[in-house]
N, C-alpha and C positions, 0 to 999 in steps of 0.2 A: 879851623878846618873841621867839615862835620863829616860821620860815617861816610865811607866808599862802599853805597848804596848799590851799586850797581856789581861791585866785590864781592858784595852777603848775599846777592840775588844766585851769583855764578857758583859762591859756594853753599848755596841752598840746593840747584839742578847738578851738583856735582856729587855732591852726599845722597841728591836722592836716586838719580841713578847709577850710580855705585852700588848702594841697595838693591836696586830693582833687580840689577842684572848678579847677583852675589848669591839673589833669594833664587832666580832660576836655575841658575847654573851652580851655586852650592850645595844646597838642597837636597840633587840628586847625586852627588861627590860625597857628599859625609852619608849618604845612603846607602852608597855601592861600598864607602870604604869601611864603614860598620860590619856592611852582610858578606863584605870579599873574602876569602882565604886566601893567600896566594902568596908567594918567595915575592919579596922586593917591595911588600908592603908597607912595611918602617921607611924604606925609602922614599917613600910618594910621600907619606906624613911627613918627613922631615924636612919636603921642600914647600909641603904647604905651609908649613910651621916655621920656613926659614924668614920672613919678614918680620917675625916679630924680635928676632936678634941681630938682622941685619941693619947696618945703616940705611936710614932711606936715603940717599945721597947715591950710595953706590946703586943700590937696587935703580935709581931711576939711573943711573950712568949704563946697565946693564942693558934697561930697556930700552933708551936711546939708542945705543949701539946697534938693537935688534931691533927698531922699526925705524931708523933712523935712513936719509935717501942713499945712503951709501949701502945697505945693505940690503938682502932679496925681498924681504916682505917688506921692506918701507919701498924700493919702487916698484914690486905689485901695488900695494895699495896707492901709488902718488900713479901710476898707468891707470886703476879703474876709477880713480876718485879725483884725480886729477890736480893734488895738492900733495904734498908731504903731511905723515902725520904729529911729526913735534913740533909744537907751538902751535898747536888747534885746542880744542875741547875734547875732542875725539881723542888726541894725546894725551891728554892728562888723564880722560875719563880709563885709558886701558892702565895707565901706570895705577890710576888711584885703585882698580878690582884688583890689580896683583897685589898690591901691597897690602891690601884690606881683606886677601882668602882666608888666615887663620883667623880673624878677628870676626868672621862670619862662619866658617865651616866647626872651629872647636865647640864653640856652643851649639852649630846644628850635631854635629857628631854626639856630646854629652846626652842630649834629648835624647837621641834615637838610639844610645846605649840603653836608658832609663827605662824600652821598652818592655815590659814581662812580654819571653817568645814565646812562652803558651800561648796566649793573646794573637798573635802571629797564627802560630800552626793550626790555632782551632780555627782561625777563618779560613785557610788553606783547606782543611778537611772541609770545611762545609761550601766547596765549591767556589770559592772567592777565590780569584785571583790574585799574580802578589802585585802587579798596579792598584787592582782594585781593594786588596790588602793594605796596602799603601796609603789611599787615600781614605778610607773609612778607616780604619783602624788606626794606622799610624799618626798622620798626621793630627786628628782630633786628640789625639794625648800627648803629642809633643810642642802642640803650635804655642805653648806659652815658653818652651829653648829656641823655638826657630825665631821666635816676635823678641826674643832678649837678643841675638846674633846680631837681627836687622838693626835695633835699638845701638847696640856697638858699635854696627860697624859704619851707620848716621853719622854718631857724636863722635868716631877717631876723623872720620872723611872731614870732618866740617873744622878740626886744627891742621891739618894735615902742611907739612913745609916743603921737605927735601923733596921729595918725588915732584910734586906740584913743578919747586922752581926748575928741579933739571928737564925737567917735559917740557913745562909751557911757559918759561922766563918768567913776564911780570908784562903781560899785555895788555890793558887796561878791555875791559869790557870781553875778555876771551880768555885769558887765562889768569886775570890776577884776582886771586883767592882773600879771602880777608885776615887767612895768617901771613899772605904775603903784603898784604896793606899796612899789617901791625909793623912790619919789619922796614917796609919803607917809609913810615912814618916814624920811629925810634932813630930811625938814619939821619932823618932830616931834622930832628930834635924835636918833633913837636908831639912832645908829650901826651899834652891834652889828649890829641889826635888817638894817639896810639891807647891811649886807656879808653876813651868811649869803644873805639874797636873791637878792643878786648872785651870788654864789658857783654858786647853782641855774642862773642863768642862764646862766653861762659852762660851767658843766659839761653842760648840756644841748645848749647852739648846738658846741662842741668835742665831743661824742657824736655829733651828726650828721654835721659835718664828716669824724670823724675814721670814722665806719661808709663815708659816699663816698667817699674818696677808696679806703678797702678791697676794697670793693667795685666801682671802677675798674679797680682793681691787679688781681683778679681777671677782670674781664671782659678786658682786654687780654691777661694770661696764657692765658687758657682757648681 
């Protein structure tokens, strides 16, 4: 039996947009929760931060519950969309950004601690706005924490198990993932199988790794 090609495909579009939508939408979360003062702030960080102590097993049990067709936003969304969403791509894809917020927001948050605020205020005084503070300032000094988040949160999406199989079972061509091939192929005893698989997986999560940290080296050089 050779790689479940079509497995490393699903979990190639699933780490990358995991990314995609982690970089929009965390970005500007470890932005607001750097610059916010506010009572009840420890609390918001402890739920972003709660994935990385929770089992993913329950975590996806949570989120099935809550877009699953029995409850309100799973049939709003199965009313506009006209499918349920667990056991789609779209299921897995909202479980895999929950599960993967702190693995993307703690290193955009590090960065955007690392800024000197002088740096900040002096562009405020001189008429910069803080969008436009943001993007010319900030961003050009932090994007080598924000490119190590994205880099993370690729290589944790692309083993990813629990959350996968309580989302999206083991569907072949729609939800099954190549940590879930490793696992169906160990079941069925074929070995071989299960070690080429693995093999993909370790050479893809050690590709990523090993392009950030390069591209680190370079951003600190240049």
């Amino acid at each position: 039996m050779t790689v479940d090609w079509s497995a490393a495909w699903l979990t190639f579009r699933l780490a990358f947009w995991t990314t995609a939508v982690l970089l929009v939408l965390g970005v500007p979360l470890a932005w607001w929760l750097v610059q916010a003062r506010f009572r009840g702030k420890s609390v918001i960080e402890g739920l972003i931060a709660l994935p990385l102590i929770l089992p993913p097993t329950v975590l996806g049990f949570y989120i099935l519950s809550a877009l699953g067709p029995n409850s309100v936003l799973g049939r709003q969304y199965q009313m506009i969309v006209g499918s349920p969403l667990p056991f789609t791509f779209a299921g897995i894809l909202v479980g895999s950004v929950l599960f993967n917020v702190p693995f993307a927001c703690r290193p955009f948050m590090a960065a955007f601690e690392g800024v000197d605020r002088r740096l900040i205020e002096a562009s405020w005084c001189l008429g910069v706005s803080r969008i436009g503070t943001f993007f010319r300032v900030v961003l050009p000094l932090t994007w080598p924490g924000i490119l190590a988040g994205m880099v993370l949160t690729f290589a944790h999406t692309v083993g990813e198990f629990g959350v996968v199989l309580m989302l999206g079972g083991n569907i072949p061509g729609r939800t099954r993932t190549l940590s879930i091939a490793v696992y169906d192929q160990v079941q069925a005893l074929d070995y071989e199988a299960a070690a080429r698989t693995s093999l993909v997986l370790v050479l893809i999560s050690f590709t990523a790794l090993w392009a950030a940290s390069r591209l680190q080296r370079w951003a600190v050089s240049a």
